[in-house]
C-alpha positions in Angstrom: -91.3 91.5 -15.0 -90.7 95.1 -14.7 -93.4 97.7 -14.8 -95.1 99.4 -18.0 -93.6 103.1 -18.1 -93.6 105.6 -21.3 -90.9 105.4 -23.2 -92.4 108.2 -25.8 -94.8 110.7 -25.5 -97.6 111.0 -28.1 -97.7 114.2 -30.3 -99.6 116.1 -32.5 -98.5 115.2 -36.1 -100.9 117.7 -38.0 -103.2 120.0 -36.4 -106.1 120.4 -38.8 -107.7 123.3 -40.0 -110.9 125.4 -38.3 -114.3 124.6 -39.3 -115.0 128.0 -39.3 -112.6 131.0 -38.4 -115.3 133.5 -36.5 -118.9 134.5 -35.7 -120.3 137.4 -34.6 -122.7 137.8 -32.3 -123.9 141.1 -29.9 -123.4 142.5 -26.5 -124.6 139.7 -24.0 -124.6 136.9 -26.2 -122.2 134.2 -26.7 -121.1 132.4 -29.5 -120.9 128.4 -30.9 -117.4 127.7 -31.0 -115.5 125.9 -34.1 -113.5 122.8 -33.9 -110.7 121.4 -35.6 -110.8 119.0 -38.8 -108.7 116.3 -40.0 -106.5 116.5 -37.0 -103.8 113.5 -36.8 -101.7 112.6 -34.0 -98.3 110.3 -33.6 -99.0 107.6 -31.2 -97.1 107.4 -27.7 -95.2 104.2 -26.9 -94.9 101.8 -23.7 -92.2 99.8 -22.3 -92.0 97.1 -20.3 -88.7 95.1 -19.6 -88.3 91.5 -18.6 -85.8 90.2 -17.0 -85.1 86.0 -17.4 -82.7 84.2 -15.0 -80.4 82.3 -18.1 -81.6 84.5 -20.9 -81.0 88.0 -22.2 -83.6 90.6 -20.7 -86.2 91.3 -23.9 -87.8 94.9 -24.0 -91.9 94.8 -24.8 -93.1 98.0 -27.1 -96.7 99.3 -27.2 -98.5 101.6 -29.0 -100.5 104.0 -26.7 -103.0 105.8 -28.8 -103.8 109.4 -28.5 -106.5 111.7 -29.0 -106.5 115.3 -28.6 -108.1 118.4 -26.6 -108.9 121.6 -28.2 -108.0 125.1 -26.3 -108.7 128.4 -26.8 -106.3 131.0 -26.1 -107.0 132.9 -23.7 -110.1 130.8 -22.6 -112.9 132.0 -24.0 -115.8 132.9 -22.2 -120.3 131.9 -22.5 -120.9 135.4 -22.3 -119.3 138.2 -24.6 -120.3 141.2 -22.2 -118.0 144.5 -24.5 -118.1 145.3 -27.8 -115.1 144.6 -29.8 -112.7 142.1 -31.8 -111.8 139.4 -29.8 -109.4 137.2 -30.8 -108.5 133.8 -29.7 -106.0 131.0 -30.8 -107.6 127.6 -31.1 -104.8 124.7 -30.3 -104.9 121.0 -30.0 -102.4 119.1 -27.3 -102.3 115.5 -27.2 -105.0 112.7 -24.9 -103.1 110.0 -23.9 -106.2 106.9 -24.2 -103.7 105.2 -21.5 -102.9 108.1 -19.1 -101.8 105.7 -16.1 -98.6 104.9 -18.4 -98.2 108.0 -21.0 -99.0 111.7 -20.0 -101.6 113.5 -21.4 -101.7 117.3 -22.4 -98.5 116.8 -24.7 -97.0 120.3 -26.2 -99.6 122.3 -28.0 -100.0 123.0 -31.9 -101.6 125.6 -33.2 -104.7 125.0 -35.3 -105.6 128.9 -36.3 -107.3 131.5 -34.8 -110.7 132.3 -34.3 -112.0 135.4 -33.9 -116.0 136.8 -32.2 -116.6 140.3 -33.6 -118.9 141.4 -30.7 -121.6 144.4 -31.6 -122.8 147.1 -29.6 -124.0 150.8 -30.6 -121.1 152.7 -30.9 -122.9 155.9 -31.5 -126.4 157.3 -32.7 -126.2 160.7 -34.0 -128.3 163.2 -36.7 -127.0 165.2 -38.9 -128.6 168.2 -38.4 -130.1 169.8 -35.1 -129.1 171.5 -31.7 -127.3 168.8 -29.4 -129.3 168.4 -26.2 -127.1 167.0 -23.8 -126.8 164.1 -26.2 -130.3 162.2 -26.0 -132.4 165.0 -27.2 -131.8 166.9 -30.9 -133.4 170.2 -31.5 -134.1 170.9 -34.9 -136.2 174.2 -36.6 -139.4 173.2 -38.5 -138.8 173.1 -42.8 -141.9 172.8 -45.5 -139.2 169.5 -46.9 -136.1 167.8 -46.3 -135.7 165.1 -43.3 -133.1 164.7 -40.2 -131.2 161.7 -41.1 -130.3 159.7 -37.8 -127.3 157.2 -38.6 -126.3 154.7 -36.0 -122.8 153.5 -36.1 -122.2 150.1 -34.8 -119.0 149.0 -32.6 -116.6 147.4 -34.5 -117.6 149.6 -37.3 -118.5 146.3 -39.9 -120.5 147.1 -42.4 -124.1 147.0 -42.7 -124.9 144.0 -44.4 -122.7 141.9 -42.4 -124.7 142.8 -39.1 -125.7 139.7 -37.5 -129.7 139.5 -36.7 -129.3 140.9 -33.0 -129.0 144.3 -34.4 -131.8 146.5 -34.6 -133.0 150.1 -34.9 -136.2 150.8 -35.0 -138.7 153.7 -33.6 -140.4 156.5 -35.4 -140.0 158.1 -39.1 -138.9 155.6 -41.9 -136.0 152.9 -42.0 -133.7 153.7 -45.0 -131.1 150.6 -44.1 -130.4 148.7 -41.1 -128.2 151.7 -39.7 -130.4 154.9 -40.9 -133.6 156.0 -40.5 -135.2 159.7 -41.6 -138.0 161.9 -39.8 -139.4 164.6 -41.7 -138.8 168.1 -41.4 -142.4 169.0 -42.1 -143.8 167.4 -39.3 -143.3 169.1 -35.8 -143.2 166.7 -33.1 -141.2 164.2 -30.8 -139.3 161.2 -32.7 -137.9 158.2 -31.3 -135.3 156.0 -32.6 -133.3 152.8 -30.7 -130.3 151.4 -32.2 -130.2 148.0 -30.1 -127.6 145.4 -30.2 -128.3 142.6 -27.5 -127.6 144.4 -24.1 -126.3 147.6 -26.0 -128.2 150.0 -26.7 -128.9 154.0 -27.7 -131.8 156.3 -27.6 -131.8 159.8 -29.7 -134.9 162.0 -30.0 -135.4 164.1 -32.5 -137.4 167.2 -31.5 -138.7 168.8 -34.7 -140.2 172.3 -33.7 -142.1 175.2 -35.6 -141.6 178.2 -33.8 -143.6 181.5 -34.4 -144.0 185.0 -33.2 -146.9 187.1 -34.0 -147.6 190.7 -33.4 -150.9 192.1 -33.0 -152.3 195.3 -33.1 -155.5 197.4 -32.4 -156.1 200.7 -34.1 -157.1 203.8 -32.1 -159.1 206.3 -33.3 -156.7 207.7 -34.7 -152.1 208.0 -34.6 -151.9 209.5 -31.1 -155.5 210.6 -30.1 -155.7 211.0 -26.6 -158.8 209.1 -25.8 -159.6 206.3 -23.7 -159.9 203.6 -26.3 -156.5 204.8 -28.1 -155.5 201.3 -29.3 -153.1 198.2 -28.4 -150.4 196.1 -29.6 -149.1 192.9 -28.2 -147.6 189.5 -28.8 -147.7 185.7 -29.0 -144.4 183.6 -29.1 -145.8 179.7 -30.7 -144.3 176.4 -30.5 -145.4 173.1 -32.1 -145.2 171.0 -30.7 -146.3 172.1 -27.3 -144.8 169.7 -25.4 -141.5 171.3 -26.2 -142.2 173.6 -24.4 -140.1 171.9 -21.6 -137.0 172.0 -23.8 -137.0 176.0 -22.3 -136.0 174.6 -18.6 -137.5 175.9 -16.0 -141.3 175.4 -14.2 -144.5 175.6 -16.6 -146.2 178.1 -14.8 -143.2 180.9 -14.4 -140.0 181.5 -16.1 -139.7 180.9 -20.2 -142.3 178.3 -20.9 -145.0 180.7 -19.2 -144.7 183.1 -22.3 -145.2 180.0 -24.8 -148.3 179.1 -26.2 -150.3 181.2 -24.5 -153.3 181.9 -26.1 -153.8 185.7 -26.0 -150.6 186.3 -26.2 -148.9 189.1 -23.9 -148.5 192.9 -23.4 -147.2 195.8 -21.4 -148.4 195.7 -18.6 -150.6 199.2 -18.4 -153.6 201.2 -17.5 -155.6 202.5 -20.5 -158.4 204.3 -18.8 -156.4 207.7 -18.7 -154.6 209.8 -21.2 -151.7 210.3 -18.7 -150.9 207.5 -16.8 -148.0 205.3 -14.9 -148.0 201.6 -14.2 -144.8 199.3 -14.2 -143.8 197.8 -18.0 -144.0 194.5 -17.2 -145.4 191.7 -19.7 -149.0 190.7 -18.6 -151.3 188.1 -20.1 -153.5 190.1 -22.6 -157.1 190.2 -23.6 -159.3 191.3 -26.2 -160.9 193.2 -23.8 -158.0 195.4 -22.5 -157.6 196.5 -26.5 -161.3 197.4 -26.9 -161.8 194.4 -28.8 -160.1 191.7 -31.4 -156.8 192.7 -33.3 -157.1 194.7 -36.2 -154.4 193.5 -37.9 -151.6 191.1 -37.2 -148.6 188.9 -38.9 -146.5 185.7 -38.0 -143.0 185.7 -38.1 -141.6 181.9 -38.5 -138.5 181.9 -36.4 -136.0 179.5 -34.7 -136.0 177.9 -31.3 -133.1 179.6 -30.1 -134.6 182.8 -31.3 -138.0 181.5 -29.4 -135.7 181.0 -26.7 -134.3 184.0 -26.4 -137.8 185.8 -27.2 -139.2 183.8 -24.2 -136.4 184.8 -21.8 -136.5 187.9 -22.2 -140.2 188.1 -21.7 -139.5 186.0 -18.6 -136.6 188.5 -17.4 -139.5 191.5 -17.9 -142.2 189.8 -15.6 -139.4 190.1 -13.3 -138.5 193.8 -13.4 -140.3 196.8 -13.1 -140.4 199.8 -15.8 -142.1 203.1 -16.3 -144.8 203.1 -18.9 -145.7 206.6 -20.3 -149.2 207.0 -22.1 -149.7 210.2 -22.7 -149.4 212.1 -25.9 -145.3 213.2 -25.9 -144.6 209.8 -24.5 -144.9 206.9 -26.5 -141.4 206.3 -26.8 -141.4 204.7 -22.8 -142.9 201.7 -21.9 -145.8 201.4 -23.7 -147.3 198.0 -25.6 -145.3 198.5 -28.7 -142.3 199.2 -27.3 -142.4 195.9 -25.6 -144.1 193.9 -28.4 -140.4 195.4 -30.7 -138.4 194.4 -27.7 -139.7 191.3 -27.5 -138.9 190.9 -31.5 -135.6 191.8 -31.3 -134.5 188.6 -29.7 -136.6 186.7 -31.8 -135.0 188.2 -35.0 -138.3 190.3 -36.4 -137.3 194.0 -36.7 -139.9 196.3 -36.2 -138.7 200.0 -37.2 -138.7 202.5 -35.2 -139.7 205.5 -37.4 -142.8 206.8 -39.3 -142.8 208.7 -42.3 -146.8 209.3 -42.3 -146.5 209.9 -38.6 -142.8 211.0 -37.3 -144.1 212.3 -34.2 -145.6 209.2 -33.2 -143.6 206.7 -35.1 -144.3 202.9 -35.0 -144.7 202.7 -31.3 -148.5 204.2 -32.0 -151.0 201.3 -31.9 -152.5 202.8 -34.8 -149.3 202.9 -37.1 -148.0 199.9 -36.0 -151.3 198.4 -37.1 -150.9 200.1 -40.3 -147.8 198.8 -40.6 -148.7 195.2 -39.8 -151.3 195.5 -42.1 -148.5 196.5 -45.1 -147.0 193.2 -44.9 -150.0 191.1 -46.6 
């Protein structure tokens, strides 16, 4: 009696179909995997001959039944750590039940594939705002409207088919699952996370009211040489203060020392003289040094790059010296108005230059630029 050896490999006779064809899931997650229906297979067979001394050998046949493995091409993994489509072709080879006499792991056949669309936060951007090295965005104070802050998610599936891992959430209100709005009309710091498992993005949107206001004292009178002859001086605003480090630098020096500051700043000068020289650098300012409160003032709404550049160069001017000039022929050098319109200039408010009621003087008199503040009530 010879030994029991395979005499037909088993095989897959039909493959199935999927019980499902793909899941998605997020970053970090992984994902239940399908399996195959209706599968059938072709049994294997066995042999055995037997030999007899004075009869004719006689040849035994067996069935050897099969089942079947599934694989997943290429093997797929507990763990889905990038973002993407990620294919996979699901297969079922043959089991032998009798693997001593028939091999298993016969040729593959192909069930169908199956695919994990893995999501992670492709991007998280608004539409509107000044780009600060992509985590902070800078945008300019408005009486309506709102920043719209989309997050686009990576594959780019739509929104309703986001699986439940997905979330954005933070400040100002959610529109859909990928947009939410802060308003315009509301200076302050926003926060908004886009999170999909282990992915995730930050933006925050920096809405800021920026201001520059002039002030002015009068003097007796355009040009009179006395000791109490007048003032003018300025105040650069930011809401809210916190931005202030937006500006770079240290708080107590550089841009963000001219922000905010509650008396504002001036030329740096001596009024107890009619004739006098100091240098014309910005100082902080007091009621006192003018003789008392403004007389008249106005707010000029600007931007924050305009704040910016209005800070800087108030900045640059602590750091330089100039000639300041009181006396009666000389109110074109480096007196408080003169700074207080260079100042403006950066910050977009133009304050002319020339009087008609007083061409001798012109605006850079305390007493007409008062007058003149005054005419724009």
């Amino acid at each position: 009696m010879g030994d029991w050896t395979c005499c037909q490999e088993g095989s897959v006779k039909n493959p199935g179909t999927l019980s499902f064809t793909s899941r998605t899931n997020c970053v970090g997650q992984g994902v239940d995997t399908p399996y195959p229906l209706a599968v059938e297979m072709n049994a294997g067979k066995a042999c055995q001959l037997i030999t007899y001394d004075c009869e004719t050998s006689v040849t035994f046949i067996a069935d050897v039944p099969y089942g079947y493995e599934v694989k997943f091409t290429p093997p797929i993994t507990n763990t889905f750590t990038d973002a993407g489509v990620h294919p996979f072709t699901v297969s079922v080879c043959g089991a032998s039940w009798e693997d001593w006499v028939c091999p298993t792991n016969t040729a593959p056949a192909t069930v169908g594939t199956f695919t994990v669309y893995t999501v992670g936060v492709g991007s998280l951007q608004s539409d509107q705002g000044c780009d600060n090295n992509g985590l902070t965005n800078i945008v300019d104070w408005a009486d309506s409207g709102v920043v719209t802050v989309t997050a686009t998610p990576n594959p780019n599936i739509p929104a309703n088919n986001l699986p439940s891992c997905w979330n954005m959430y933070g400040d100002g209100t959610q529109v859909s699952r990928t947009v939410r709005t802060v308003p315009k009309s509301s200076p302050g710091f926003y926060r908004i996370v886009a999170q999909a498992g282990t992915s995730a993005k930050t933006q925050v949107v920096v809405v800021v009211k920026c201001s520059f206001t002039a002030f002015a004292r009068e003097g007796p009178g355009c040009c009179g040489i006395t000791n109490n002859y007048g003032h003018g001086w300025w105040k650069l605003g930011l809401e809210p203060s916190g931005a202030k480090v937006l500006l770079g630098g240290n708080p107590s020096d550089g841009p963000q020392a001219f922000v905010n500051r509650e008396l504002g700043w001036a030329c740096r000068d001596c009024l107890s003289s009619n004739n006098c020289t100091d240098t014309g650098r910005p100082m902080l300012d007091s009621e006192n040094r003018a003789g008392g409160p403004p007389t008249d003032s106005h707010v000029w709404q600007i931007n924050f790059i305009q704040l910016q550049q209005a800070a800087t160069f108030s900045s640059d001017q602590e750091g330089s010296e100039g000639y300041y000039d009181c006396g009666f022929l000389g109110w074109g050098a480096y007196n408080c108005v003169t700074l207080t319109r260079s100042a403006g200039q950066p910050a977009g408010v133009v304050i002319p230059t020339f009087s008609p009621t007083w061409p001798w003087c012109a605006y850079d008199c305390p007493h007409e630029f008062a007058y003149w503040l005054a005419s724009l009530l």
